[in-house]
N, C-alpha and C positions, 0 to 999 in steps of 0.2 A: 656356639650360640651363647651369647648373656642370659643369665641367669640370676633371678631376684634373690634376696636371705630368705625366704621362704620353698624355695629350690625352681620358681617357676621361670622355665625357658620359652624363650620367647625370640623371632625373628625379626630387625630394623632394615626396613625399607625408607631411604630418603625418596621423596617426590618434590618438582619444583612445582607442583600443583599442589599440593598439600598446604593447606593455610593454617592446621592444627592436629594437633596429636591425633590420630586415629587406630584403635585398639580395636582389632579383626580378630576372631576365634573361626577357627575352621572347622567343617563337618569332621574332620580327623582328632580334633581338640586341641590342634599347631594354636598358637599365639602367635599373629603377627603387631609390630608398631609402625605405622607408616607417619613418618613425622617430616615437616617442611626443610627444606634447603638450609644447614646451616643449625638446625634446632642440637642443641647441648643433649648428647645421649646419657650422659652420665646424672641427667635428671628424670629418667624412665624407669629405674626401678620404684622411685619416690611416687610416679603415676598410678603404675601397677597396682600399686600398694594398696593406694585410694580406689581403685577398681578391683579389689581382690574377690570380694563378696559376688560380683557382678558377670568376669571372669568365670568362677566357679560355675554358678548357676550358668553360663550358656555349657559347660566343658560338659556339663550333667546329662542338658535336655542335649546334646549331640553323639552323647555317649550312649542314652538311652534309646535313641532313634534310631544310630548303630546296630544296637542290639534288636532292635522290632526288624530293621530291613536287613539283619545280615546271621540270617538262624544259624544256631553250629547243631542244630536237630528238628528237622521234619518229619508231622507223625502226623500220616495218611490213616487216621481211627478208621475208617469206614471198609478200608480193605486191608485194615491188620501188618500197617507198615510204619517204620522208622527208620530213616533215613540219618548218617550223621551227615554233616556236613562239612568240607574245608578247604578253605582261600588260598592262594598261593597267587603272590604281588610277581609280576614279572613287566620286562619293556613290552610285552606285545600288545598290539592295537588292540581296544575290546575287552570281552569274557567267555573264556568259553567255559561248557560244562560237561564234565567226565562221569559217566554213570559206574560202579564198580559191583563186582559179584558180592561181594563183601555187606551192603546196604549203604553205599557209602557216597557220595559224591563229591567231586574234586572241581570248585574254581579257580583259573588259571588267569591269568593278566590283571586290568586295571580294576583289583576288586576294593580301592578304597572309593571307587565310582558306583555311588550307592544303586544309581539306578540302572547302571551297566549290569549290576547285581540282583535288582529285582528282576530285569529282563531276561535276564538268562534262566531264574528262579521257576517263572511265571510261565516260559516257556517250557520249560521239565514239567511242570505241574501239567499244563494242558496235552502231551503230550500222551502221560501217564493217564487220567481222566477217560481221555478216547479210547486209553486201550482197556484197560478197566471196568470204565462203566459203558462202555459199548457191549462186554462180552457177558456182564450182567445184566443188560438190559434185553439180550438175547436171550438168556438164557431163560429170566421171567416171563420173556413173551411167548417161549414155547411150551412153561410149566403153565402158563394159564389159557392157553388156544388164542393168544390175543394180537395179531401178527401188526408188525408198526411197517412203514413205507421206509420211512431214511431217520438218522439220529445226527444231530446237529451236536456238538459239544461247544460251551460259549462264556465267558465271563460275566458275571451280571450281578446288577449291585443289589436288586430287588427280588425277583423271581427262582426261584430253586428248580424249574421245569418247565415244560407246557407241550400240549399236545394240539397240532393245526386239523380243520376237516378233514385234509388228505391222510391223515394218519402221519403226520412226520413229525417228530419228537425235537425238543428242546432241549437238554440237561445242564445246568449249572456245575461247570469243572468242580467249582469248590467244594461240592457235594464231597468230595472226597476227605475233608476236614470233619465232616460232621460224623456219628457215632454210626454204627452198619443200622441198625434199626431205623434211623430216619432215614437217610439214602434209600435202604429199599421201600422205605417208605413213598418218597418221592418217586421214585421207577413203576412204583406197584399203581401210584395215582396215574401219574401220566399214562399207562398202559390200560387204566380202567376209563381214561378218557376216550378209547377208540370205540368202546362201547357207548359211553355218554358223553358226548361233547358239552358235560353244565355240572353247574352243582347241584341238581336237582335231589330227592328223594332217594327216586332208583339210582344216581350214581354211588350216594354215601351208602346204599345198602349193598352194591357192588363191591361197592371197596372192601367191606367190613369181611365180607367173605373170605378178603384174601389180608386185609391186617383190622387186627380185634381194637376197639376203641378208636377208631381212624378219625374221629373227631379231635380226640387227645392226643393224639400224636400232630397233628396237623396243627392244632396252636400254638405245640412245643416246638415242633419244625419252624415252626416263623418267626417263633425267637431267638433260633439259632444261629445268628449270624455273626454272637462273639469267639464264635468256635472257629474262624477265619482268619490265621494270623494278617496283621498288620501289610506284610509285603506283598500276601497273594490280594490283598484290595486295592493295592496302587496302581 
């Protein structure tokens, strides 16, 4: 690959459709030049040069975006977990994802395919969630006599919960990102819903029985949704 005085390496693709130099940064931060039929290469490092500042700034924001959709550490606060995390580039179609006794997890094939990456991510997470906060949300409903119908586990951009007239439960996977005191905070509401379906008086004095200041937490629960990384919102 050519290479500028400033060390930057960069790929030439001639095109007979190319009417003018075209300077392409890739989500990996590769530099491509696609320049028309015939165009003098040996005037692309002089290009560059004039685009260096410009360059830079996209290599940043693609390199940073890397970093938000491609964790090398997942830390489940609410049930006392951290995961590390690690890619491994191979020919196979896809991603798949290896869980290990260790805390560790292993992605295999096309993991510079960011979203081949979240998918695979997203799906561990919801998988973990179900198992999780299923078996504490049991566990609450028999420390409190407060028996729920079915438990739904679900992605969601807005709601942390919710409980139907039938008694069937809602939970927000991502719950699992936030700190253990709101999670149970959120299990303990939805579970005081089968008693009160509202937010009336008697439910907030419900709640309070089973978490103190339930008001205070509740406000702060709803501002918690920077506690979400980046790729579990994609």
């Amino acid at each position: 690959m050519p290479k500028t005085k400033s060390g930057l390496t960069y790929a030439v693709r001639e095109s007979s459709r190319a009417k003018r130099v075209i300077i392409k940064v890739r989500m990996s931060s590769d530099v491509e030049v696609v320049i028309p039929s015939g165009f003098q290469k040996n005037r692309l490092p002089e290009i560059l040069a004039k685009h260096s500042d410009w360059i830079a700034s996209q290599q940043k924001k693609f390199q940073e975006r890397k970093r938000s959709l491609q964790p090398k550490r997942i830390t489940l606060t609410a049930v006392g977990q951290t995961w590390k995390v690690e890619y491994k580039n191979s020919s196979v179609k896809g991603v798949t994802l290896e869980e290990r006794n260790d805390m560790s997890l292993t992605l295999t094939g096309q993991v510079d395919d960011l979203n081949l990456v979240v998918n695979a991510l997203n799906a561990w997470v919801h998988k973990q969630a179900r198992s999780a906060l299923g078996k504490w949300l049991s566990d609450l409903s028999d420390q409190m006599a407060m028996p729920f119908n079915k438990l739904t586990v679900r992605r969601q951009k807005s709601l942390w919960g919710s409980c139907s007239a039938k008694k069937n439960i809602n939970l927000n996977r991502n719950l699992l990102f936030l700190s253990k005191s709101m999670a149970r905070y959120v299990l303990i509401h939805e579970l005081c819903h089968i008693e009160q379906l509202n937010h009336s008086k008697k439910f907030w004095s419900l709640l309070d029985i089973h978490v103190k200041n339930s008001r205070a937490m509740s406000a702060k629960t709803k501002q918690a949704g920077d506690k979400v990384p980046v790729w579990a919102k994609a």
